[in-house]
N, C-alpha and C positions, 0 to 999 in steps of 0.2 A: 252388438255393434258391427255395422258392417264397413267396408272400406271401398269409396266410390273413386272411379282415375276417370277423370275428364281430362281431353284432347282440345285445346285451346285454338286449336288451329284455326283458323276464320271465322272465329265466332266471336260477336257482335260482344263489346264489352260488358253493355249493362243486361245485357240478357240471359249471360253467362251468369255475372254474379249473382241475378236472382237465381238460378239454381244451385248456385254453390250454397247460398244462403240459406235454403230451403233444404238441401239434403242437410248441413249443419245442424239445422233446429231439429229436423226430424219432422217435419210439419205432415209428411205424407203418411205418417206411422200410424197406425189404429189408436195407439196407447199415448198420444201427442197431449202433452199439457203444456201449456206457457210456462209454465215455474218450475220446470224443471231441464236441465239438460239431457236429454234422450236423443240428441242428433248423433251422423254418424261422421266417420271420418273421409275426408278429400282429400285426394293429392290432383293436381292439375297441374299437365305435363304443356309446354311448349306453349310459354307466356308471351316467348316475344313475338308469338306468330298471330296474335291478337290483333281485331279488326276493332276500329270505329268511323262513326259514320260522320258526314260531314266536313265542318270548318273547326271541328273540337281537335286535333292536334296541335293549331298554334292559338284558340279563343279559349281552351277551356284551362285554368289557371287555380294551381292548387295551392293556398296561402296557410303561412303560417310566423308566429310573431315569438322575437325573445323575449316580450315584457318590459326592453325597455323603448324607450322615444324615439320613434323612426324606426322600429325595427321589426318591421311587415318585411316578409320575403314571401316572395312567386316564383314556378315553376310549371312551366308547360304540361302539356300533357305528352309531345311528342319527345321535349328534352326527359320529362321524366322516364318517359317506354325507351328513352336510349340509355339511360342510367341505371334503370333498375325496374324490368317490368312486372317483375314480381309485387312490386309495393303498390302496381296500378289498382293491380286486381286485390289487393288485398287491402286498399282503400275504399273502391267500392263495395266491397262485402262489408267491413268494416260498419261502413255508413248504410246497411243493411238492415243489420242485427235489431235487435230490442236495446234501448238505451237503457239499462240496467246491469247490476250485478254478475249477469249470467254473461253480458257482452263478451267480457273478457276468457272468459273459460272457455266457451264456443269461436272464439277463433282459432285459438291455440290448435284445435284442431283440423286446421286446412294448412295443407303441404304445396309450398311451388316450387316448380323447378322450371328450369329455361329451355332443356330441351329435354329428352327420355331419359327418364331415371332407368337405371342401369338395374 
């Protein structure tokens, strides 16, 4: 198990997470199986300094509901990178993964931080 630090600096949201995604799985490994966890570990330093392109900081809209009647909520993409930009990128990798079992386990191992871990 190795431990990869990606610098977030002006790199492109969604191009980022496919490499965080793919170091995770392990996909570039010789010994790489889908059904297994063999990815390695990320920490990715300096989230708020994250770029995206476009009109996606006030069109791009992350919803989610409590279950009951009326009760949809949204949240931008540029209110969310001022609240908490750690959860941007850990959205997008999220929504990366293999939608199975192992989702869960391979995220647990990406680390963020907002600016240089000490």
């Amino acid at each position: 198990m190795e431990k990869h630090t990606i610098d977030a600096t002006d790199k492109i949201l969604g191009r980022l997470a496919v490499e965080i995604a793919n170091l995770l799985r392990g996909k570039g490994k010789p010994d790489f199986v889908p059904y297994m966890n063999k990815g390695d570990d990320v920490v990715v330093i300096n989230t708020d300094k994250i770029a995206v392109t476009g009109q996606k900081l006030k069109n791009k809209i992350y919803y989610h509901h409590s279950g009951y009647p009326g009760g949809i909520k949204g949240i931008s993409l540029g209110d969310l990178l001022e609240k908490d930009s750690r959860e941007v990128i850990r959205k997008a990798v999220y929504g990366m993964l293999p939608k199975n079992k192992l989702r869960d386990q391979v995220i647990k191992k990406l680390k963020l931080y907002k600016e240089k871990e000490n």
